[in-house]
N, C-alpha and C positions, 0 to 999 in steps of 0.2 A: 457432803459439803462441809471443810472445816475453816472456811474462813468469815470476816467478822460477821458478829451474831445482830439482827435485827427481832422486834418486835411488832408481829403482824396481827392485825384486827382484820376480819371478814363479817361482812355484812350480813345480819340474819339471812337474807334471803341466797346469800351462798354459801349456808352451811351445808346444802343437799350434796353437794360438792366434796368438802372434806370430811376427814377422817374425825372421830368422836370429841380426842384430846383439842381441833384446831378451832374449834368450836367457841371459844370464849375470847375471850380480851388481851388486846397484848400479848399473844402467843409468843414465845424465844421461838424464833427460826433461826436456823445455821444457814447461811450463803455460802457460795465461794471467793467473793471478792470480785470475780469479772462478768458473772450474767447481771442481766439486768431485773427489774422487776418483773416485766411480761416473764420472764423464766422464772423467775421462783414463786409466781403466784398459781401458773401451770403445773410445778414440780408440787405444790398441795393439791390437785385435782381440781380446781378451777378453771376450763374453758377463756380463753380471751374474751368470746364472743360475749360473756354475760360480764364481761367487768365493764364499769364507769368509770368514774375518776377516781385517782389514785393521788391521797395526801401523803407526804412524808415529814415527818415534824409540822404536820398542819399546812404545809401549802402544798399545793397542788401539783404532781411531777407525772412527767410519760412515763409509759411501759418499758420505754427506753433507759429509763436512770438505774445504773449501775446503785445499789445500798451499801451503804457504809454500816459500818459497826455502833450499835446501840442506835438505830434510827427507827421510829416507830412510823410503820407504815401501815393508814388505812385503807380499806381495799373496797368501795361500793358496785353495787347491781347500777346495771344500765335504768337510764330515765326510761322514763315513761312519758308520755309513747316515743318509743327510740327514732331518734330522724337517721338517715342516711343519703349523703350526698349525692346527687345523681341517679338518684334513682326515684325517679316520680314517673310514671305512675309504678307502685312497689310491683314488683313482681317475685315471685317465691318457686321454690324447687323442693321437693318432700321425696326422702327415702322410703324404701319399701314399705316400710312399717307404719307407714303413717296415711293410709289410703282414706278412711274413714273420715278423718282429717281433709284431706285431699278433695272430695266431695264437696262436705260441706261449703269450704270456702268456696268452691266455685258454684255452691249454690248461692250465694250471696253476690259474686260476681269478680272474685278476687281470682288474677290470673295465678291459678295454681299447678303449674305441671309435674307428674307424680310418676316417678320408674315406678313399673307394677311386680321388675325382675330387680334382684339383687344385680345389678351391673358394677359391684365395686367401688370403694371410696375415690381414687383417683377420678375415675369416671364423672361419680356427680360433682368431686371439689372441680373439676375443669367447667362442666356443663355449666355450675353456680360463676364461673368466672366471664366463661365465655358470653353468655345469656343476661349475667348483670342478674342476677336472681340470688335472695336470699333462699338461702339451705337451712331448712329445718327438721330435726334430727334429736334423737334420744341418744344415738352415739356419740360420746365425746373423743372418742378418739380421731372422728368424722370431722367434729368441729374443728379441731386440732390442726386441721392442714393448711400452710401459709398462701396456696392459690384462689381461696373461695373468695368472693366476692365479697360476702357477709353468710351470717351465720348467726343461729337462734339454738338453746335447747331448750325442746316442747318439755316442760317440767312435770306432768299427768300421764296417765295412761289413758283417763276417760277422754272422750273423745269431746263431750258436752264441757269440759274444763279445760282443755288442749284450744280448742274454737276461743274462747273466753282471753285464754291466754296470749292469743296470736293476734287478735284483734283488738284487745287491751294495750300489749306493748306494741303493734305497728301502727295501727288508727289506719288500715287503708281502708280506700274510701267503695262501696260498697253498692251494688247496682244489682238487687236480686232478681232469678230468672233470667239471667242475658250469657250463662254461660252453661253448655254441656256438660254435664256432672261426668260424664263416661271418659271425656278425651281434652276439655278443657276450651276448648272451639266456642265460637259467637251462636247466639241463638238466634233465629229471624222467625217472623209468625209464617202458619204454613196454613193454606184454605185445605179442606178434609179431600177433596179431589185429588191434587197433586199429591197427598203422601195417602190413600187409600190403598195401594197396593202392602203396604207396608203394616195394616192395621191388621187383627181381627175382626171377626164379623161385629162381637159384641163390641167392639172399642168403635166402630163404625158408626153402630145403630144410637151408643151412649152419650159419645162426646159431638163438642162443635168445634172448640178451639184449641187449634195443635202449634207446635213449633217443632221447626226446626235444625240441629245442627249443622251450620255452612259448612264443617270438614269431613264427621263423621258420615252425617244424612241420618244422625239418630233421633226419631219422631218422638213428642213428649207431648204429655195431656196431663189435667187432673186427673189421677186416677185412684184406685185405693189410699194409697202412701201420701197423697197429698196434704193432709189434714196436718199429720206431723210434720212435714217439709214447711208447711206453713207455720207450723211453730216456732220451729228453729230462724226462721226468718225472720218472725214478728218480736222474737225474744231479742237478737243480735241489733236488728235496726233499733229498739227501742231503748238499749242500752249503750250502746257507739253510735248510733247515727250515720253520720258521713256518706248518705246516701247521694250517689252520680257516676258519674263513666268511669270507671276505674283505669 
């Protein structure tokens, strides 16, 4: 890029983003004179998906304004909790890699549907369009595609800070045990008769109250694992809240 030169600021929280030197204040970036700002805030490795609003000489301009020469542009992280239009109640789409992820939230009740194969970016930017689902993703090249719906990057690796993350900036609203952690399906309660073919002997003799899934037909009880499941729930509810139908 050799045409006029702007001065870009990025938000602590999107320095994960760039490179070490863009990191500071009033950065000199080189434009060309005809992309707009969404391109040159992209061309530093910034995601659309995580930008907010965008000042230039202090008021406020789209992704769409072409920069002029010596214009200082700031560049902020999305609010908190990010709204998006048309989409209540939220629904979300998770890459490969984000399975762990994928669970949880639907143990909390948050529709999450999760490819278990790499099916290719095209793939899920269409399925995020088609479905009205937010895509979330440690790929920014993923993010990067102009057919998604919407689009998040999960910033952790931990899985217990990725949940934090996801429920922090979306706020959706939160209904634990009503969804199949396996396939994503509604839970309903099940009497031990009807799904006794499905038990062990010991899971027979131990428990009373089962449920469940209307798609899969996958049976769930308290069972070892519950204790922890139970945590994770009593930890998310008590710091988000927004406990109802999702």
């Amino acid at each position: 890029m050799n045409g006029p030169g702007i001065e870009l600021t990025l938000a602590p929280e999107l320095h994960v983003f760039a490179a070490p030197a863009r990191r500071g204040a009033r950065v000199p970036t080189a434009t060309d004179g005809v992309s707009s700002l969404g391109h040159v805030v992209e061309s530093v490795g910034v995601p659309l998906t995580e930008v907010g609003r965008i000042l230039v000489d202090g008021a406020e301009a789209p992704l769409a304004h072409v920069p002029r020469a010596d214009e200082s542009v700031e560049v902020f992280a999305v609010d908190r909790p990010q709204r998006l239009p048309g989409a209540a109640p939220l629904r979300f789409l998770l890459d490969v890699h984000l399975g762990t992820l994928a669970r949880r939230m639907r143990l909390l009740g948050v529709d999450a549907a999760y490819e278990n194969e790499d099916i290719g970016d095209p793939a899920l930017a269409s399925r995020s369009a088609a479905e009205q689902r937010v895509l979330l993703s440690r790929d920014r090249g993923l993010l990067r595609r102009r057919e998604l719906f919407a689009g998040a990057y999960v910033y952790s690796v931990n899985p217990d800070e990725q949940l934090r993350d996801i429920l922090g900036r979306f706020a959706p609203a939160l209904a634990p045990w009503t969804r199949c952690t396996a396939c994503n399906g509604t839970l309903r309660e099940a009497d031990k008769d009807s799904v006794g073919d499905r038990l062990e002997n010991g899971t027979q003799r131990s428990y009373e109250v089962f449920a469940q899934c209307a798609d899969c037909e996958r049976v769930y009880w308290r069972g070892a694992h519950h204790a922890r499941l139970e945590q994770i729930v009593d930890e998310a509810v008590a710091e988000f809240g927004g406990v109802g139908t999702p």
